[in-house]
N, C-alpha and C positions, 0 to 999 in steps of 0.2 A: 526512086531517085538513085541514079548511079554515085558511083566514090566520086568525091569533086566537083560535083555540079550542084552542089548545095546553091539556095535562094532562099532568100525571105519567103515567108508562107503567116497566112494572117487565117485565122479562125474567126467565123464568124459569134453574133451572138453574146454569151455574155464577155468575152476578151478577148485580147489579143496576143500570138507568142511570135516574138521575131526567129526566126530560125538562122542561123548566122554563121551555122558549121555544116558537115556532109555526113554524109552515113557510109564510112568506110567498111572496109573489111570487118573493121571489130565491132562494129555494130552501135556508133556512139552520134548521139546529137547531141550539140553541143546549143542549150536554151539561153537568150539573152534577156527575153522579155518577159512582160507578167500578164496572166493571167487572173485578168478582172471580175468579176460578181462575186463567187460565194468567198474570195480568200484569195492571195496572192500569191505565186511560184515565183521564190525569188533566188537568186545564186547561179548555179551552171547545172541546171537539171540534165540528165542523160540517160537514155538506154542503154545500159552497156551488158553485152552478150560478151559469146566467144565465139559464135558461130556464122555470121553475117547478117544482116537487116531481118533474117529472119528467126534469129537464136532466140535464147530463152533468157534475154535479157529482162532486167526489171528494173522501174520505173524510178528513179532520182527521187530520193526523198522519203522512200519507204520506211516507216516506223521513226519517222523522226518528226519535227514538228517545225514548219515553218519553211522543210525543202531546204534543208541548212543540208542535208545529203546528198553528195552529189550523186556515183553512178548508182549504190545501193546493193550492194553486191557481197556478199559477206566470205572472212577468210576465215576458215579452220583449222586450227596448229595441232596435228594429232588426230590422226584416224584410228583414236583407239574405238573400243565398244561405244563409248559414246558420241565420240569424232563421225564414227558411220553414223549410229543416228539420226546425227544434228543434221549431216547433208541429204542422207536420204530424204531428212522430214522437208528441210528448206528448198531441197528439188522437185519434190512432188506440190509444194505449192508454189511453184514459180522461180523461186528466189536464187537468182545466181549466183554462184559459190565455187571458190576457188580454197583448194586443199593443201599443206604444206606440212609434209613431214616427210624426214630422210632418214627410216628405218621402216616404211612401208613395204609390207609383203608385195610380190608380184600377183599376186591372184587378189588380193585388196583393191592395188592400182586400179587393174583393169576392172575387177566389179565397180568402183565408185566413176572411174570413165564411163563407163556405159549409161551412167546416169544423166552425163553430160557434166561432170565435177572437172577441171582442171587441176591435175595434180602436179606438187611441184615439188621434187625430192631433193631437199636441203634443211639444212638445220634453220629450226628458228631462233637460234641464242646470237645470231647477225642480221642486221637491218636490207642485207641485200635481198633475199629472199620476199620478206612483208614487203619493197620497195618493189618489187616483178609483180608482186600479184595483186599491187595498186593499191596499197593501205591509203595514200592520200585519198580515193576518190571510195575508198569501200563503208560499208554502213559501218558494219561493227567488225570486230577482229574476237572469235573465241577459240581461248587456248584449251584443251581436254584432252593433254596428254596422259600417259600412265602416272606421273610422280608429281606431289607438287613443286619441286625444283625444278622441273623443265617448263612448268605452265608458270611459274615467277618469275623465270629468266624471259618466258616469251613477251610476259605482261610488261615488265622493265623496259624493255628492247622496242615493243611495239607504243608505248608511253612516250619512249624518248623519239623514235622514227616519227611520227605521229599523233602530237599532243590533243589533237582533238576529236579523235576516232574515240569508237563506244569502245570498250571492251570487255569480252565476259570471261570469267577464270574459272577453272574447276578446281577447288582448293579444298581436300580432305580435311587440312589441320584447322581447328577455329578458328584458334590464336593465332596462326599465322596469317589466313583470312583475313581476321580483325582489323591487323596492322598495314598487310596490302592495300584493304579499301579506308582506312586514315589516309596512306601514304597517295593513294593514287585517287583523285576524287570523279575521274574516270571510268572505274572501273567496279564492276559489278562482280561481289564474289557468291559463287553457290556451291553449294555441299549435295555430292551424287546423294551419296547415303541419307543426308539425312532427308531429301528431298525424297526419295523412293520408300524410306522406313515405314513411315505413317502406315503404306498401301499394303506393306507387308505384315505389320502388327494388325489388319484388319483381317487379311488373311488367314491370321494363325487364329483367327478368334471365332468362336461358333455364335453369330447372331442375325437378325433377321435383317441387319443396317450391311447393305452392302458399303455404301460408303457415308460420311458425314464432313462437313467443313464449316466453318463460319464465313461471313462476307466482310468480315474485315476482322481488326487485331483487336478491337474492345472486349470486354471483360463481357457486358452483356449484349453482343450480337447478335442477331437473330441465326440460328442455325439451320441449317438443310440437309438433308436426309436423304437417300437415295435405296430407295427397297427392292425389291425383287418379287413380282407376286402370281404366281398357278392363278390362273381363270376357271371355276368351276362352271359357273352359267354362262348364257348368252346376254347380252346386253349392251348396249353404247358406253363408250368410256365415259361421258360427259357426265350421264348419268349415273353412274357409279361412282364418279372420282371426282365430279366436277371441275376446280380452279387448278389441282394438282397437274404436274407439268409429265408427256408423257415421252420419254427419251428412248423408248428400244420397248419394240415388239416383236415375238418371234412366235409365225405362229407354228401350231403344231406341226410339227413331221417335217420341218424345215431347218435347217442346218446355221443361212444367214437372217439376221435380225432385219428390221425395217426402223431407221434411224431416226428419233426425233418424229415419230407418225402424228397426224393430226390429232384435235380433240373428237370426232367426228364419228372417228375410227369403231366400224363394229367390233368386241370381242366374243371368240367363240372359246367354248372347253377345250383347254390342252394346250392355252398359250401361253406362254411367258411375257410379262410384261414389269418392263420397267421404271420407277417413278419418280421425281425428283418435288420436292415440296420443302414448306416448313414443319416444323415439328407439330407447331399449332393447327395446322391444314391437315395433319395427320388424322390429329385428335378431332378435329371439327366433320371431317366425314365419315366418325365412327371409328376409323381403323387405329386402333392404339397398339402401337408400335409395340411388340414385346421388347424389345431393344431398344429402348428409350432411352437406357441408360447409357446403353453401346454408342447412342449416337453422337450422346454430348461428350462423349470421353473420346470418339474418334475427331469430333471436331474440337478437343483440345490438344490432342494430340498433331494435327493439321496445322492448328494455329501454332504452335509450338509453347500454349500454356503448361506451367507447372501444376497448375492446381487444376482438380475438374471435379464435379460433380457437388453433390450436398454434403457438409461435415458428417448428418445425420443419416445417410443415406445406408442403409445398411449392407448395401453392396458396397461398398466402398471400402478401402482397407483402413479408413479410420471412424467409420462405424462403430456402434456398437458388435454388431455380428461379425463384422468384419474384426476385429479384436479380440474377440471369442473363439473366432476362426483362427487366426493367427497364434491365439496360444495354444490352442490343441494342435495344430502345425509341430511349433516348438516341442511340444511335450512328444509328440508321434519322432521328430527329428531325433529328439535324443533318445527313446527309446531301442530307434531305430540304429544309430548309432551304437549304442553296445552291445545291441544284438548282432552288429556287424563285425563288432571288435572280437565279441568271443568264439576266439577261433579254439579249434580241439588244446591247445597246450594250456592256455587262461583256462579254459572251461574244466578242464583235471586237476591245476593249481588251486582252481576255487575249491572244487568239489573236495579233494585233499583238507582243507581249511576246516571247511561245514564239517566233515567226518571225525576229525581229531579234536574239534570243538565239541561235538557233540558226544561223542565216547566220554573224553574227561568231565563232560560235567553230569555223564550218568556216573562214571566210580566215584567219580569225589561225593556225589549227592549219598550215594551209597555206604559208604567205608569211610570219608574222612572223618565223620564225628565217632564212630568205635576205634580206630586205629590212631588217634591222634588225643594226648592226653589234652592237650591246648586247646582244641578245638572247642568251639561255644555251645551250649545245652542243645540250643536248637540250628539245625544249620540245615536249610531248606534247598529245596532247587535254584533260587535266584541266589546266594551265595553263592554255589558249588559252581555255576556260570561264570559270576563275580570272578572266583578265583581261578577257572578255568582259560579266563582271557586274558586275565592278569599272567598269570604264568606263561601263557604263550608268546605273552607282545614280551616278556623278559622285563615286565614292571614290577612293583610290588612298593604297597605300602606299610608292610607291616601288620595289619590286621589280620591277614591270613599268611601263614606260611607251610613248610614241611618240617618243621627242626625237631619238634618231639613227635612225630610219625613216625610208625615202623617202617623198618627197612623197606619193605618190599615197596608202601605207598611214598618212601624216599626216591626210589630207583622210579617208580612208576611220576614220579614229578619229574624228574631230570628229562627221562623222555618226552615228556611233553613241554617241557621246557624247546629242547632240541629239535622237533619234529614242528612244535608251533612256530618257533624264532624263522626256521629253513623256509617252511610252505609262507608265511606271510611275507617273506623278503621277495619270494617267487612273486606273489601277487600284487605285491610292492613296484617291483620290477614291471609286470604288464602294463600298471595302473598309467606310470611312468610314460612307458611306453606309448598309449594312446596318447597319454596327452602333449606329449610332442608331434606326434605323429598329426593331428590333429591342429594344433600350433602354425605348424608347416606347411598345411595343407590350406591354411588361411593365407599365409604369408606369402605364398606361391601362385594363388588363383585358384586352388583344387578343392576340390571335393564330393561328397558321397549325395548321388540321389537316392537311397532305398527308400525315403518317410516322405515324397510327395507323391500327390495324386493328382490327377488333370493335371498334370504342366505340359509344358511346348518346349518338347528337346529339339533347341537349335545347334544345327553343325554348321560350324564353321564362325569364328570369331575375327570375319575382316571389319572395314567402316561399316559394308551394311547390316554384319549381322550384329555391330555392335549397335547401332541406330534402333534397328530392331529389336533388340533384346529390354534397350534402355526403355521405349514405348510399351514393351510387354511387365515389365516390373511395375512402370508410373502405371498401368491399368491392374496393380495388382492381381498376375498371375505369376504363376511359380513358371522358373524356367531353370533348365539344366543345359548346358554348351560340350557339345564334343568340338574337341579342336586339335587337330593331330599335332601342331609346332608347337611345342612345351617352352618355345624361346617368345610364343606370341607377346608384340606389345601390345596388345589390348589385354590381356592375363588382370594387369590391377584394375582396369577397371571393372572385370567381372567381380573380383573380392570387394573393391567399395559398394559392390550394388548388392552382396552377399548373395551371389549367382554359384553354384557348384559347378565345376568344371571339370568334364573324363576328359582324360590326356589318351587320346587312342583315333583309330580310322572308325568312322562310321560305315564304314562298306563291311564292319568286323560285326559279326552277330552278338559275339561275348560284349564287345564294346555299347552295343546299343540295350543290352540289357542290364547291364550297371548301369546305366542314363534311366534305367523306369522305363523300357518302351512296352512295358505289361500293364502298365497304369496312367501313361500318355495320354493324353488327347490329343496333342498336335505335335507333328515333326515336321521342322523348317529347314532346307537343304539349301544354306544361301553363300555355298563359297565361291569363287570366281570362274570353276569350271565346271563345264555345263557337263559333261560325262561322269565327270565324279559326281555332280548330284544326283544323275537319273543313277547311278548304279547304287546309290546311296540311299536312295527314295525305293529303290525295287528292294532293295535288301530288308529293308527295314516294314514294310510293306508284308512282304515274305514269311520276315519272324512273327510278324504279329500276327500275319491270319493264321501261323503254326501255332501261337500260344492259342490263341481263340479256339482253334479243334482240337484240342490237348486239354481246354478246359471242359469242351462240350462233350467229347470221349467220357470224362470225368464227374457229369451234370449228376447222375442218376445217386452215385456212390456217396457225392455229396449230400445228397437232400437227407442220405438214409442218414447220415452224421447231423446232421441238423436236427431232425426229427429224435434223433436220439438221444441231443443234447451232447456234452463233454468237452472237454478244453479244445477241439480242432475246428468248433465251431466259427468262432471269432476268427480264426486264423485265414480257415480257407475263405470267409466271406472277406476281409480286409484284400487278400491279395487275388480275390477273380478278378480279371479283366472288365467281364463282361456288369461289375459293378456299375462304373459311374461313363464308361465311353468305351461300349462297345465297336466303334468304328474309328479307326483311325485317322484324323484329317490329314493331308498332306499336304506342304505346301511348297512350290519347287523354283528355283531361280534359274533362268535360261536366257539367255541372251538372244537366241534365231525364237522372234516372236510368231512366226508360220510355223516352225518348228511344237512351238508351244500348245499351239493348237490343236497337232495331232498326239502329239503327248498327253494332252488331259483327254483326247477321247480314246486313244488306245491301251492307255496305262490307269486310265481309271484315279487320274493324280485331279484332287478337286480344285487346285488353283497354281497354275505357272505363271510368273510373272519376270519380265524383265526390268532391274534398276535403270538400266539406262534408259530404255523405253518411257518409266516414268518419271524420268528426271527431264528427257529432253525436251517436252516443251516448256519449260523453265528456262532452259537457254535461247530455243526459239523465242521466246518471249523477248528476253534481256535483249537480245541482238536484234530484234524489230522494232522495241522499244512500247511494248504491250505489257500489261499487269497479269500474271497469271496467279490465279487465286489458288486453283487447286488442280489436281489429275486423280481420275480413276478409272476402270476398265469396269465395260458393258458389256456382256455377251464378246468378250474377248475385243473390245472394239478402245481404245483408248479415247477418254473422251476430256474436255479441258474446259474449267470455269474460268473465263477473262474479261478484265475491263477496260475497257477503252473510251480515250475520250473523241468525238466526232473532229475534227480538219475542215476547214475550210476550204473548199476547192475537191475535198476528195468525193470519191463513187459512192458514198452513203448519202450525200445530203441529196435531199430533191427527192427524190423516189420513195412512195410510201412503203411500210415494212412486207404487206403484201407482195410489192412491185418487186422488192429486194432480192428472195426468194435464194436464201444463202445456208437453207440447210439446218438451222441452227434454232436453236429458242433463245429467245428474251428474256431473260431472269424482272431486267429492271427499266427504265429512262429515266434519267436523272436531270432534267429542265439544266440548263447553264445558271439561270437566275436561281434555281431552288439548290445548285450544289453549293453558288457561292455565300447563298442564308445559311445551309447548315455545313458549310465545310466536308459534304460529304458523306457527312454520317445521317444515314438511314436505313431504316427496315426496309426493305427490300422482300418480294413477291415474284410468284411465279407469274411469265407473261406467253407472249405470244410467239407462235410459229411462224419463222419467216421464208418455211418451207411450204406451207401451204395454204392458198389463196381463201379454202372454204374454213379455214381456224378464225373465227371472228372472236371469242374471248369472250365477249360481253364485255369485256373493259371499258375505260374511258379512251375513246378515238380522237386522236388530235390531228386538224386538217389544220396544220397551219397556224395553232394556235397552241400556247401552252399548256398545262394542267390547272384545273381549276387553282386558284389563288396565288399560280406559283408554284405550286409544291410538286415533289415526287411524284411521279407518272408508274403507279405499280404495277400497272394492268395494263399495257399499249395495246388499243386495238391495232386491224389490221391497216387501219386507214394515218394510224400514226404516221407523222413525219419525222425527221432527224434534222436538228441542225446544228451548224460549228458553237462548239464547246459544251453542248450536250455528253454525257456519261451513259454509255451503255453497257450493261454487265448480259453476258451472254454462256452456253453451255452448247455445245456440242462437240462432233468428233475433230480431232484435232487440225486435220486438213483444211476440215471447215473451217475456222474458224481463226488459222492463216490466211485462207482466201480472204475472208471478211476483212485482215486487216489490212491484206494488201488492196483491196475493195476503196477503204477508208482514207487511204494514203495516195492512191493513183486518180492521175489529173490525164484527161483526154486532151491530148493536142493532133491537132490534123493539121500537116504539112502541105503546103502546096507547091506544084513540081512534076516531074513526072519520072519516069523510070528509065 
């Protein structure tokens, strides 16, 4: 249809859409009418592109409910790390997006034009800007610029231009958060860091649970698991795993994975394969989790629970063992501690002490009872001590003294008088000294690592490594923070979490060996720039395999000191490396996720990961107006638990899950009638592939009918239907699983007319 020659156009079937505008240049039908049978389009629905009738416009109503949205098209304030993202992620599923920020690089520009993003360089803290890039007719408005005052000022602005747009905020501060979403009942706020932490606390931790989450915020929800498991035999997944959901296969000698693969699937030796289940589906096919504990603590960590695991559980820091643990910690800390403190001048002021103490109470034992008329018949060693310390500290009560002594053992009292009062005031003075020093060092944020073992030296103390440090402590492990800005405002929060902190560069060798990197198990390299952490991650990498051949050089010399018993026993076995983690984990924060890619296969780095990558479909979420449960990465693939509830009118109803064929698995279906019995809350089960036709499940198959009595549908077969207000909870890669929603949301109308 050319510009201007719009006509009524009537669809046959189940409705009718009067068509009542043209398809201009900018690519906009303007919908009058409603479309009848499954659910109604009501308002001014539109395709609105940028590009003409044939753009990448998307469909009026997308992620809203009811088509209260008009073109559906979303604005970006802020192309920062996560500003790209958000439009990369929203362009590659369709969704047109219009960008706005005026401190954009030129090499930025042009990358996110190429995408097909219209960029529009002006500030957002004025209403003209959001009014150019069609706030009235947009879905949602997400601000993610660098500071939360420019993303406040934008929420404000875009609140007051546009009272009834979505809008999503990326707001560091809680509390300031808090009070934005009181103030604005609009607006949805989310936290980069704290959304991305979880993935990285899972990272820095050695267990067989690649990821864990709950299906909702109850105390006792059912949990899921997500493993990682080597194929030794040959055999059918079905049979091996049965009901467990199978999300990424890769087989041997192969680079990319195979997404979401059937239940059907043969496995051969040498494949990786990935699983997603319940904890209880673990246990029932045999395979008991080592990590079982790992899982319920990452899915509390997920949920954002304070509390997790058993009081009794003895891995747990308030265990029994775990308390036993903790006080040999303590005792190892302060041990460790004055072994640190006694530097060469303490260690001669003492030794001074011990020597002058012990000389005076061999004379006096000796000579003071024949040289002193006063002295008592019997005057033993613990006397001669007695008066030896007495005399030094310049006390005396009278019981012992020198007054009818001879001269000589007169003069030899005065000396030790003189010589005891001077060396204890020295030692006096040290003592002093630490414990200021010490004091300060609380008061400050700082402190000494020498007395932990296994911890996770994280560098860098921004939001994320503070998110992450905070998830690594509530799972009780030890952690030590290199953070070069001694002015950092995250500093007290490392002291209330009694976190030690080196004040130094981590690209410094000296620096990562005061952190314990000889007795690490994990270094987490999570500051905002991607060079300082690879140079950070190599350095450190570096010293450690230096310590490691420095210790093995050293194997043979040792054993013969062992074998031979003598005080260096204990010593060298406390501080080998190769005690308790011999290999160093890495764990590296990068923002260019292809980048990342080649990084963990060139540099031998076991996990890179990007925050904004796993923050951003959190925002895609808010701004389409989808539940996103969880994110975690697959064979480097990011993958995303969501729930959504079925539209009326939209691309899911009618077509069975087979028909569907959207890439994705099933987690659940939740009947409309069984959510509004239980409000929602249920256990939930792993289901069916809607990627492929030969996955039948065995489940229960619903043609058109509900689930037996009503209830939760755990198991959808292939032959399942969807209908409006049906809940469906689903898992796969993130593209997917946008498609799906825009799937959900998009109404067919055919125009009649011609061109």
């Amino acid at each position: 249809m050319a510009a201007g020659s719009g006509s009524p156009g009537v669809t046959g079937g189940n409705g009718t859409v009067n068509v009542h505008g043209a398809l201009d240049g900018h690519g906009t039908v303007n919908v009058h009418g409603a479309l009848d049978g499954h659910g109604a389009l009501s308002g001014h629905g539109a395709v609105n592109g940028q590009g003409g009738s044939g753009g990448s416009g998307a469909f009026g109503g997308l992620g809203g409910s009811g088509g209260s949205d008009s073109s559906g098209h979303v604005i970006v304030c802020g192309l920062s790390n996560l500003g790209l993202r958000l439009a990369e992620q929203l362009r590659a599923s369709g969704v047109t997006v219009v960008a706005i920020d005026d401190r954009v690089a030129p090499a930025t520009r042009r990358r996110v034009e190429r995408w097909g993003v219209r960029v529009l360089v002006e500030s957002t803290r004025g209403a003209g800007a959001l009014r150019e890039a069609g706030i009235a007719a947009a879905l949602a408005v997400v601000s993610c610029h660098e500071t939360d005052l420019d993303n406040l000022g934008t929420a404000l602005v875009a609140a007051e231009t546009a009272p009834g747009v979505r809008l999503v905020v990326a707001i560091s501060n809680r509390q300031l958060g808090d009070q934005l979403a009181d103030a604005l009942s609009q607006v949805r706020v989310l936290n980069r860091a704290e959304l991305a932490g979880p993935s990285f606390v899972e990272a820095c931790l050695r267990s067989d649970v690649t990821h864990a989450f709950p299906m909702d915020e109850r105390s006792d929800a059912e949990v899921f698991a997500v493993i990682e498991e080597s194929i030794i035999g040959r055999h059918a997944f079905r049979a091996r795993y049965g009901d467990l959901t199978p999300i990424s296969l890769r087989r041997a000698g192969e680079r990319l994975p195979e997404l979401c693969p059937p239940r059907d699937v043969s496995l051969r030796p040498g494949d990786r394969l990935t699983l997603l289940g319940r904890l209880s589906e673990f246990h029932e096919r045999g395979m008991t989790v080592a990590g079982l504990h790992d899982a319920r603590l990452f899915a509390a960590l997920a949920g954002g629970s304070a509390e997790h695991g058993d009081p009794g559980d003895p891995r747990e820091p308030g265990g029994v063992r775990g308390v036993w643990r903790a006080t040999v910690a303590r005792f190892r800390e302060i041990v460790s501690m004055i072994r640190g403190e006694l530097d060469p001048p303490f260690r001669f002021a003492l030794a001074a002490v011990v020597t002058i103490m012990m000389v005076g109470t061999v004379v006096l034992w000796l000579t003071y009872a024949n040289h002193n008329e006063a002295a008592p018949a019997e005057f033993g060693p613990l006397d001669a001590l007695y008066l030896t310390v007495a005399t030094m500290a310049t006390v005396g009560y009278g019981d012992f003294n020198f007054g009818a002594a001879d001269e000589w053992l007169q003069v030899f009292g005065i000396g030790l008088m003189l010589l005891g009062a001077l060396s204890i005031a020295v030692v006096y003075a040290f003592i002093t000294n630490i414990i200021i020093s010490r004091r300060l060092e609380r008061v400050m944020g700082r402190g000494r690592a020498g007395a932990v073992r296994g911890h996770v030296i994280l560098c860098g103390l921004g939001s994320v490594g503070v998110a992450t440090m905070n998830g690594l402590v509530r799972a009780g492990r030890h952690v030590v923070v290199i953070e070069r800005d001694e002015n950092n405002r995250y500093l007290p929060v490392a002291r209330e979490r009694g976190v030690p902190v080196i004040i130094g560069d981590a690209t410094v060798r000296s620096t990562l060996l005061e952190a314990g990197l000889a007795h690490a198990a994990t270094i987490a390299v999570l500051t905002s720039d991607d060079v300082a952490n690879l140079e950070a991650v190599l350095s450190a990498r570096e010293a450690h395999e230096e310590l490691r051949g420095a210790w093995a050089a050293r194997r043979p010399a040792r054993r013969a000191a062992r074998r031979g018993g003598g005080w260096s026993r204990g010593r060298m076995r406390e501080s080998d490396p190769d005690t308790h983690h011999p290999d160093l984990r890495v764990v590296l924060r990068i923002f260019d996720t292809t980048m990342a890619d080649e990084v963990e296969r060139r540099f031998g780095i076991h996990t890179a990961r990007s925050a904004s990558a796993l923050a951003t479909p959190y925002f895609v979420g808010a701004a389409l107006g989808y539940d996103v449960i969880s994110t975690f990465y697959v064979q480097r693939t990011p993958f995303l638990v969501a729930r959504m509830t079925i539209h009326a009118g939209g691309g899911l109803v009618g077509p069975t899950l087979r028909e569907l064929s959207t890439g994705t698995r099933v987690l659940a279906v939740i009947t409309a009638a069984a959510n509004a019995d239980t409000g929602g809350d249920v256990n939930l089960d792993s289901g069916v592939n809607l990627d492929s036709g030969a996955d039948t499940d065995g489940g229960v198959e619903r043609d058109g009918q509900g689930a037996p009595g009503g209830g939760p549908d755990y198991r959808p077969g292939r032959h399942t239907r969807l209908r409006p207000g049906d809940e469906l909870f689903v898992v796969g890669p993130v593209n997917r699983i946008v498609d799906m929603v825009r799937r959900n949301q998009q109404v067919d109308i055919t125009t009649a007319g011609t061109a």
